[in-house]
C-alpha atoms as one frame of an Amber mdcrd trajectory, in Angstrom:
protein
  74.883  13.859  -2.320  74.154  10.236  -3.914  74.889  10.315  -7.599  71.924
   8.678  -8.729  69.328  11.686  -7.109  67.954  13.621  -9.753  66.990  16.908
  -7.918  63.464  18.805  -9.218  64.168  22.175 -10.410  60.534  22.983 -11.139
  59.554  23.682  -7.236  59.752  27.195  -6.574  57.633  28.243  -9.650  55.278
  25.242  -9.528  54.345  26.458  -6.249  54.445  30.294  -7.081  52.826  30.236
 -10.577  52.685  26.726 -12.049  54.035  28.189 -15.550  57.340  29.280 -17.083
  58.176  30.672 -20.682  61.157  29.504 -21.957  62.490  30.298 -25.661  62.913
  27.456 -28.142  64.204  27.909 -31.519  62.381  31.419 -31.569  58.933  29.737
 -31.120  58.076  30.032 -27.514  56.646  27.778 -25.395  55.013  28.298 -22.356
  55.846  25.303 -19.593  53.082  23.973 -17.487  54.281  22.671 -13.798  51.837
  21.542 -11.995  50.053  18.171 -12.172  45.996  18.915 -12.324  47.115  21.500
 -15.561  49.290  19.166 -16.455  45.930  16.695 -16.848  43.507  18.948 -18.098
  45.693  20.530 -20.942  46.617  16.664 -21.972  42.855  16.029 -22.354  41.709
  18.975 -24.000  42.797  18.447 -27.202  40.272  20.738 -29.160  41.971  23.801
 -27.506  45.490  22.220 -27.624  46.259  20.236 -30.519  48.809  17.441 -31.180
  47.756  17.852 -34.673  49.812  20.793 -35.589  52.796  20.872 -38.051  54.999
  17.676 -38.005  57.762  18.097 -35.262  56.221  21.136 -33.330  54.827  19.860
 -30.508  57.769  18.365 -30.062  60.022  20.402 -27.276  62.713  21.016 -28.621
  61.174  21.680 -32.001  61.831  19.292 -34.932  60.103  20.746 -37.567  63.552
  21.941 -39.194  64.382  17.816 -39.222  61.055  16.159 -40.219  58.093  16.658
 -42.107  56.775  13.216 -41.694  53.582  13.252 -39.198  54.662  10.797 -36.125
  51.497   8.227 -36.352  49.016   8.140 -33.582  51.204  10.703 -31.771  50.793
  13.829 -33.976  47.350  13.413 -34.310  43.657  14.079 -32.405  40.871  12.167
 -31.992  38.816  11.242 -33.776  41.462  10.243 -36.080  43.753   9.772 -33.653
  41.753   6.779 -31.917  41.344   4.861 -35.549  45.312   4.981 -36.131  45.866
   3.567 -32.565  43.600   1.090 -32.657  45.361  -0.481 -35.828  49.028  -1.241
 -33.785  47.191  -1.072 -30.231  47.049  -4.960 -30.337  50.234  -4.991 -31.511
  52.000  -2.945 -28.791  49.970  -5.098 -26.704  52.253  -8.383 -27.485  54.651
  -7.933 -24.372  52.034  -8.930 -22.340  52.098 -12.647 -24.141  54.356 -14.799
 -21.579  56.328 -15.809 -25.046  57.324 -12.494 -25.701  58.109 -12.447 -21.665
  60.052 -15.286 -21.352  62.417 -13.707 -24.800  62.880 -11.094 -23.420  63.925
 -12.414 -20.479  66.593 -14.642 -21.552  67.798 -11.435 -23.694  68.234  -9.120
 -20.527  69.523 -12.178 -18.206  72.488 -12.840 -21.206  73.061  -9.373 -20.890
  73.784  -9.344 -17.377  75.535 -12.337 -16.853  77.949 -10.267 -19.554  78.390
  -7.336 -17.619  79.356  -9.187 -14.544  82.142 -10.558 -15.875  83.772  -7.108
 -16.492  85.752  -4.956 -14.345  83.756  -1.631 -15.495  81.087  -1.700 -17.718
  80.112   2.198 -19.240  76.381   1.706 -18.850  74.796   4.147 -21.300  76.282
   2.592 -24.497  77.358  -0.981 -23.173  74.083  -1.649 -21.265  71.097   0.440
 -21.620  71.422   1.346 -25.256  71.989  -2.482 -26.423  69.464  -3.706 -24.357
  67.076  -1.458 -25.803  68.303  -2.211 -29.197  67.779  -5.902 -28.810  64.521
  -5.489 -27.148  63.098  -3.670 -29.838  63.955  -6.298 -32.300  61.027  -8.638
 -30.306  58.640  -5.067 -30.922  59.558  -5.044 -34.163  59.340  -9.239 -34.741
  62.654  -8.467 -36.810  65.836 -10.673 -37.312  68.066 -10.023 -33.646  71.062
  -8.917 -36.059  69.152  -5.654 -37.240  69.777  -4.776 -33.597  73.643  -4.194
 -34.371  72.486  -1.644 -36.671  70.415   0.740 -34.538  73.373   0.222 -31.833
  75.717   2.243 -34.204  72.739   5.252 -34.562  73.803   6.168 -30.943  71.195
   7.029 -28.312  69.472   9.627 -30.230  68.270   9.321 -33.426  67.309  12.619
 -34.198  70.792  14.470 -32.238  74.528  14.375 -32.953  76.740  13.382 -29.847
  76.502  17.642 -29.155  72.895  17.126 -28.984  72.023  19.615 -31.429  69.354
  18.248 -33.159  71.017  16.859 -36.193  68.902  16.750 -40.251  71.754  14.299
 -41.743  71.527  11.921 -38.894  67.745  12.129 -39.016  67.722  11.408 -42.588
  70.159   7.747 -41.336  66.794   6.838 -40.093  63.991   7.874 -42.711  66.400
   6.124 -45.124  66.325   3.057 -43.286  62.756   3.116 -42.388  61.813   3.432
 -46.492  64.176   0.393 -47.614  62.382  -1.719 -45.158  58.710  -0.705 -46.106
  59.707  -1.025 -50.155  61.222  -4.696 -48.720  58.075  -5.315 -46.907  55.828
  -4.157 -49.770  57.504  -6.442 -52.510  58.400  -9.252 -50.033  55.713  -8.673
 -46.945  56.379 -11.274 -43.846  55.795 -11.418 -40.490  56.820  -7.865 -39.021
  55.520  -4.834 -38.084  56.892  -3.150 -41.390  54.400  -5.916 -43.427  51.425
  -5.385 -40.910  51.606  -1.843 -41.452  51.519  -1.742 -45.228  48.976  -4.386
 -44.983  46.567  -2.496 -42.444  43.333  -0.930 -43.433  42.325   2.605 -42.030
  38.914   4.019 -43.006  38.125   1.438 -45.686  41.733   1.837 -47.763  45.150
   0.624 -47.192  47.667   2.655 -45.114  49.652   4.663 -47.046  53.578   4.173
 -46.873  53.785   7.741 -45.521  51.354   6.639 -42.611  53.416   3.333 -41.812
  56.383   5.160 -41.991  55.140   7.560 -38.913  54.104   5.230 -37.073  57.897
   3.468 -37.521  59.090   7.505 -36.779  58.274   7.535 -33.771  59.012   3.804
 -32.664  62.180   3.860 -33.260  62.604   8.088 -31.875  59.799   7.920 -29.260
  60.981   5.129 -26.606  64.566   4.778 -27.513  66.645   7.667 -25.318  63.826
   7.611 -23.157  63.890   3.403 -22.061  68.142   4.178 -22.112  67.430   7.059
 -19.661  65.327   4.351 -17.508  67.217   2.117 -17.671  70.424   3.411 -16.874
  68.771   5.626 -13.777  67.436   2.415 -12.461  71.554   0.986 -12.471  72.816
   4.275 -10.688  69.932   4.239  -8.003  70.483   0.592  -6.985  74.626   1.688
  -6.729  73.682   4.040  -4.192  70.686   2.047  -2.542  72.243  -1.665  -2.156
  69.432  -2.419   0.315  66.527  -1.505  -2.188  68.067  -3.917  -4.655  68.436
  -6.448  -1.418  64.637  -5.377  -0.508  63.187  -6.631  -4.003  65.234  -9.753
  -4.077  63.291 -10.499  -0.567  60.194  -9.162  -1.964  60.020  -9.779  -5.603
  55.762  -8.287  -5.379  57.226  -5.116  -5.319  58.686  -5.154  -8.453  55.209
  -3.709 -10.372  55.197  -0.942  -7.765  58.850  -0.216  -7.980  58.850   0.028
 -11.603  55.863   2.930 -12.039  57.502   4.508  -8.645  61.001   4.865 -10.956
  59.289   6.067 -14.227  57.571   8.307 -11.539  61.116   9.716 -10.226  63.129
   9.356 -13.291  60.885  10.964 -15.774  62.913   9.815 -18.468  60.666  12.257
 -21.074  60.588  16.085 -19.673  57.700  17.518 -21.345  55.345  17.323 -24.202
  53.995  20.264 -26.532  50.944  20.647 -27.353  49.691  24.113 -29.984  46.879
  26.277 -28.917  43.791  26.064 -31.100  42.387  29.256 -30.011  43.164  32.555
 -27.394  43.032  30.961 -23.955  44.511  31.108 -20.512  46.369  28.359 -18.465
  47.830  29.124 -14.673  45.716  32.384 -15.557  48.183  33.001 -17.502  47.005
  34.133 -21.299  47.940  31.518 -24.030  46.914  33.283 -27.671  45.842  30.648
 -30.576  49.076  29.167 -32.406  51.733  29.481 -29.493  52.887  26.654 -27.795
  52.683  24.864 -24.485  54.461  21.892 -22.769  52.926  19.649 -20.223  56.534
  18.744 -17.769  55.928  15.357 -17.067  58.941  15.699 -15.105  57.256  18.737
 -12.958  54.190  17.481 -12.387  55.468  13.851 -11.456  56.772  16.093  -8.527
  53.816  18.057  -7.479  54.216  17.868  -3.644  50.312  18.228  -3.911  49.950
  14.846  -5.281  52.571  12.882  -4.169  53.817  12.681  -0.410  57.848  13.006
  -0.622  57.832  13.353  -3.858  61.603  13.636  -4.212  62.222  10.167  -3.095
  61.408   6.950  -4.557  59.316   4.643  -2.529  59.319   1.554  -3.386  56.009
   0.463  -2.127  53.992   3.599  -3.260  51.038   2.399  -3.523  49.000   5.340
  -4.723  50.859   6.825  -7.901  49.163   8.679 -10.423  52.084   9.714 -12.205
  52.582  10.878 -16.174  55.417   9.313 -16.742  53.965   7.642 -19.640  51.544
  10.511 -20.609  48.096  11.236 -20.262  44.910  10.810 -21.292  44.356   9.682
 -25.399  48.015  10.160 -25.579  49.575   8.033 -22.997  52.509   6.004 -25.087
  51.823   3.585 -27.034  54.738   1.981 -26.182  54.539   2.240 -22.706  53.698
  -2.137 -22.126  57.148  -2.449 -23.871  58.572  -0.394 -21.604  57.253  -1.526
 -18.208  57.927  -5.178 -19.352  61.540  -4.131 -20.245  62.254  -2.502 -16.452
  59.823  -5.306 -14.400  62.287  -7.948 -15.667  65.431  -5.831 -15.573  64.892
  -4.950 -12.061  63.971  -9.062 -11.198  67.144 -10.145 -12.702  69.451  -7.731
 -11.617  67.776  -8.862  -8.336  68.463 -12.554  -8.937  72.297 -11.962 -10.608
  73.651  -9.072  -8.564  75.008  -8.139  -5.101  76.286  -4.772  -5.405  77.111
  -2.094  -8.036  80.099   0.112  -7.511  79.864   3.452  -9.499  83.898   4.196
 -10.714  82.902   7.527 -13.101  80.261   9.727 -14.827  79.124  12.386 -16.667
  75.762  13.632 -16.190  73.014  14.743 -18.952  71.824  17.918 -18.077  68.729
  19.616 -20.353  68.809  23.561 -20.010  65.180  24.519 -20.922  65.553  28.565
 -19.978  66.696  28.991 -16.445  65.661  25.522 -15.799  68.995  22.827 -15.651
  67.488  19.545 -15.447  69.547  15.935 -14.831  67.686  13.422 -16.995  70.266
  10.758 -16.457  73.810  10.756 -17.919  75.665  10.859 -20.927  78.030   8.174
 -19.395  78.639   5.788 -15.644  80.855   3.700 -15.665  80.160   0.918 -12.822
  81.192  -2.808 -11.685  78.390  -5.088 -11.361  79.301  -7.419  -8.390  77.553
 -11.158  -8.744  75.763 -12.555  -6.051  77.782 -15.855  -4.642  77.062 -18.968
  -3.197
């Protein structure tokens, strides 16, 4: 079997029930599989809430870690659309060909690196740096800072066992409140400063509010652009001519890049809390329980998506979740797609052939589900294109 496939192990009951219970933490959550309830639940949000206590819609639950409320992401509209709209422009800035063209020259100097090297361990030598160094340009912070988040690992908010981890949470809330005390005494040019100096419903943002929004920056697309990242390296190991195909044909590159989020779905699922007694799948769902919308499931839904469990490179109808849904589709998504568009054009432009030499994969056990979300290490060769 290639190593870079990443096998669906939501079929069977998406087709038979489109729901499965699975325990977390002793707070329950009921999984939804299938794409249209996947949809609907993400857009109802007066029956299922993001606005619940901090770190519970989270799956699994981080409410033992964090009580800060992740800004717009732990929230519902009304509200939720008045947060966003203060750091939408913001998260808009990878579209500027300046912020392009940096990030460019920041991925290409990473690969020309890597080629030089008889095995490069991709997780923490590739994906995690790059994403490090990327989010510098998000941030408009000094490139050194970057060194700093490298050493946090590829979770923020889990230990290497992947328990989910208080003291290594508490790394990051530490961090987060020297820079917005800096950026309050000494404001500049960053997103800490524009936050503190951002109005919401005719007063300042609070420090508490900045600092949520900065929660979930630095937790919400960090394990998730490593897991993309890194799938994207093992899939063009085992699929030389796909990596041949977009060097021919570098218009597919747009296509290519939703088609991987698509496959890869480096986030599993979302929660969401039920306002009041309801039923999903016809399945009841009583006020205050939990359910999860499975990206990863419904991004597989052989109702939606002809051969779903291969990536097509040209797909040219793809309504996938990989980014979320509806009011809460990630605000950090244009990062993101920037980040893999260029990633996949260079490696295009630098590299022949990638050898895979070892891994390890990352398997998530949600109940009787075992899910591959990428790996916890793959170690390859890049081989350089020559004259």
């Amino acid at each position: 079997m290639e190593k870079s496939k990443i096998p669906d192990p939501f079929a069977e009951l998406r087709l038979k029930s489109g729901f499965e219970t699975i325990d977390d933490q002793n707070d329950p959550v009921t999984m939804l599989l299938r794409h249209k309830d996947v949809r609907k639940t993400a857009h109802n949000y007066k029956i299922f809430t993001s606005e619940a206590v901090p770190g519970r819609i989270v799956v699994p639950s981080e409410v033992n870690i964090r009580d800060t409320r992740q800004i717009p992401f732990e929230v519902d509209p009304p509200k939720h659309g008045a947060y966003r709209s203060i750091v939408e422009s913001w998260f808009k800035r990878p579209l500027q060909a300046e912020y392009q063209q940096a990030l460019a020259e920041m991925i290409s100097w990473i690969i020309e690196e890597m080629i030089t090297r008889d095995s490069v361990e991709v997780v923490n030598e590739f994906a995690l740096p790059l994403q490090s160094r990327a989010l510098t340009l998000l941030l408009n912070t000094p490139f050194e800072e970057s060194e700093t988040w490298i050493s946090w690992g590829t979770h923020v908010f889990r230990s290497e066992g992947e328990a989910l981890d208080a003291d290594k949470a508490n790394i990051l809330y530490d961090y987060i409140d020297r820079e917005l005390d800096r950026a309050i005494a000494n404001p500049n040019d960053d997103l800490y400063s524009v936050l503190i100096q951002s109005d919401f419903e005719g007063r300042k943002l609070s420090k508490e509010e900045a600092k949520g929004v900065l929660v979930l920056t630095f937790a919400g697309g960090r394990d998730t652009v490593i897991n993309a990242v890194t799938n994207a390296i093992a899939y063009f190991a085992d699929h030389q001519e796909s990596l041949e195909r977009i060097r021919k044909e570098p218009e597919l590159i747009n296509n290519a890049v939703e088609e991987m989020i698509r496959y890869f779905s480096p986030l599993t699922h979302m929660g969401r809390v039920v306002t009041e007694d309801t039923q999903v799948c016809e399945h009841a769902a009583k006020a205050e329980s939990r359910v999860s919308l499975c990206w990863a499931s419904a991004n597989r839904d052989e109702s939606v998506f002809e051969n779903p469990d291969e990536i097509v490179l040209d797909r040219k109808i793809n309504p996938h979740v990989g980014f979320g849904f509806s009011h809460h589709n990630c605000l950090g998504a244009t990062h993101a797609r920037q980040i893999m568009r260029i990633l996949l054009k260079e490696l295009s432009e630098q590299v022949q052939s990638i050898d895979i030499l070892d891994l390890k994969e990352n398997i998530e056990h949600w109940g009787n589900f075992q899910r591959k979300v990428g790996y916890h290490k793959i170690n390859v060769k890049f081989n350089p294109i020559t004259q």
